[in-house]
C-alpha positions in Angstrom: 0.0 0.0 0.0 2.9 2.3 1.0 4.1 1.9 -2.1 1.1 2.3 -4.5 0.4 5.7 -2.4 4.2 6.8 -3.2 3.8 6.2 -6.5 0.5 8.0 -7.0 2.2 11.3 -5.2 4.9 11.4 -8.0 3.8 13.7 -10.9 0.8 15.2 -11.1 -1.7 13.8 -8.3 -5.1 12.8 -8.5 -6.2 13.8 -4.7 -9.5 12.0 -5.3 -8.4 9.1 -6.3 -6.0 8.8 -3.3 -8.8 10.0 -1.4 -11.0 6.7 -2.6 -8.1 4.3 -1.2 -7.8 5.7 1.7 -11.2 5.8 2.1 -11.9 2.5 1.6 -9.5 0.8 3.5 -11.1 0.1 6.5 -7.4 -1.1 8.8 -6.1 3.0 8.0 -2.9 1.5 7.2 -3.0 4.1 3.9 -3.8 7.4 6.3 -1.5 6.5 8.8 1.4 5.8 6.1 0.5 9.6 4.7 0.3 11.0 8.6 3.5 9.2 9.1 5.2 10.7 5.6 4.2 14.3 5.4 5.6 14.6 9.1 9.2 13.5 6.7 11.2 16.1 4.9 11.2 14.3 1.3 11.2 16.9 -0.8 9.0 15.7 -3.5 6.3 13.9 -1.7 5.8 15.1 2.0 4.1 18.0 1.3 1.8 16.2 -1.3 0.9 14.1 1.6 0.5 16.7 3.8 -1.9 18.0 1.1 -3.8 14.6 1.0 -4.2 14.0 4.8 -5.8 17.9 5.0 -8.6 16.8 2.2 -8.9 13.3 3.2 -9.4 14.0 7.6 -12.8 15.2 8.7 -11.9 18.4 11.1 -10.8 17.0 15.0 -9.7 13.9 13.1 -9.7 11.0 15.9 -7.1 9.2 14.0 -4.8 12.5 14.3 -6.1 13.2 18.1 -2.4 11.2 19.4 0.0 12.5 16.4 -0.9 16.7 16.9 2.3 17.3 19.0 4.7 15.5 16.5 2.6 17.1 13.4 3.4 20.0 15.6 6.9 19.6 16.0 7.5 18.9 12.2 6.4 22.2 11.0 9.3 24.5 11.6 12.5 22.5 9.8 10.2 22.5 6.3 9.7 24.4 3.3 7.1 26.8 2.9 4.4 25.0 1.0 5.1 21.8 3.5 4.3 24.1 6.4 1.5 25.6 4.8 -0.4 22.3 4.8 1.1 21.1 7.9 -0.9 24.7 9.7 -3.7 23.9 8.0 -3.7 20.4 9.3 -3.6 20.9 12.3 -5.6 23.9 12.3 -8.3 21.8 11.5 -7.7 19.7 14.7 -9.3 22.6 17.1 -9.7 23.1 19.4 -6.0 21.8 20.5 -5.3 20.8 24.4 -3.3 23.1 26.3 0.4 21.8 25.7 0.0 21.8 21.8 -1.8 25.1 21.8 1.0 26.7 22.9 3.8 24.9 20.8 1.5 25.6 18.0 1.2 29.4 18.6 5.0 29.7 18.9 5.4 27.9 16.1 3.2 29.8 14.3 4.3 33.5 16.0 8.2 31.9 14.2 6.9 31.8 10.9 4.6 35.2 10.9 7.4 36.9 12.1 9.8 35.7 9.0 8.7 38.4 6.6 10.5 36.5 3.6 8.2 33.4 3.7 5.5 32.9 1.6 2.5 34.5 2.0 0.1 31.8 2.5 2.1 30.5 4.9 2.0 33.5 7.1 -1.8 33.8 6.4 -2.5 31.1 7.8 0.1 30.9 11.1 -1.9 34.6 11.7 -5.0 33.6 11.2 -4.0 31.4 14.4 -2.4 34.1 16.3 -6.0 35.7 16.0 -7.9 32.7 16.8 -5.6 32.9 20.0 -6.2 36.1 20.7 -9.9 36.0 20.7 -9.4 33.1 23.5 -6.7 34.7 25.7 -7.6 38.7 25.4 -4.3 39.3 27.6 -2.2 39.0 24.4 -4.5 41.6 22.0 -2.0 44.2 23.3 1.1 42.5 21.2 -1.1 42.1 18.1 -0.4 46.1 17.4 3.3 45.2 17.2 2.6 41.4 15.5 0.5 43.4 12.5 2.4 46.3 12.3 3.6 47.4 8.4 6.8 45.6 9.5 5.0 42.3 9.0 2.7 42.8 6.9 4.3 44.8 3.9 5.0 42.1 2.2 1.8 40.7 2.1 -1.0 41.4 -0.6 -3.3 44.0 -0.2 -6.1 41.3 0.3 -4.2 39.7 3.0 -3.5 42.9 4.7 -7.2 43.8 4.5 -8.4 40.5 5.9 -5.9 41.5 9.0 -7.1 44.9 9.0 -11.0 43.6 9.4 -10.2 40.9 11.8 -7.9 43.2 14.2 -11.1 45.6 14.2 -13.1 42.8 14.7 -11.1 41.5 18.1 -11.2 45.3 19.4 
């Protein structure tokens, strides 16, 4: 099975189809390969699983539920579109227990705070900061520094809008 799912992430990938094995196999051996491989750093493939397992879960996956710290822990040593999927993984895992919130929002204050990465990539570990803040209110005081035009110049002018309504919106 390993194999076969390998094989179909090389080239151009049919998600559904991968979607329709894993799907049917009822022992997960297929999922937990592709949990098991996008948490890797091969360059060609990881991501694409990363990719996979984020349309194949259903959102606070059980089969994910033991896994989130180590997903967690993967996330800063790869690329940009690796960690992209990897945040938008586990972002769909919410809400997270205590311990992996907080790795998880340092890992995502690291990457909003590297200007040069991509900007889907930052998108997505601020939408997080927010989702934080809205919990913990204490922290809405560091967000003026977090979404000053220091960090966000480099991002489109969508992106910077979408910050710009949902600072508003947490004050």
């Amino acid at each position: 099975m390993s194999a076969q799912l390998l094989k179909l992430l090389e080239g151009r990938v049919d998600r559904k189809k991968i979607i329709t094995i894993l799907n049917n196999g009822v022992d997960n051996k297929g999922f937990n390969f592709l949990v098991s491989h996008m948490q890797k750093h091969v360059k060609s493939s990881s991501w694409r699983s990363a990719w996979i397992i984020n349309n194949a879960m259903d959102k606070n996956d059980i089969r994910l539920k033991n896994l989130l710290t180590k997903i967690i822990q993967s996330i800063s040593d790869k690329e940009d579109g690796h960690q992209r999927e990897l945040l938008k993984v586990v972002m769909k895992m919410e809400p997270l227990n205590e311990d992996a919130e907080g790795y998880f929002f340092d890992v995502c204050i690291n990457l909003w705070e590297e200007v040069n990465k991509q900007p889907a990539v930052r998108y997505y570990a601020g939408c997080y900061i927010l989702t934080i803040a809205t919990k913990y209110p204490e922290i809405k005081n560091e967000l003026g520094v977090l979404f000053g035009d220091y960090y966000i110049q480099s991002l489109s002018p969508g992106i910077k809008q979408i910050f710009e309504r949902k600072l508003a919106e947490l004050n």
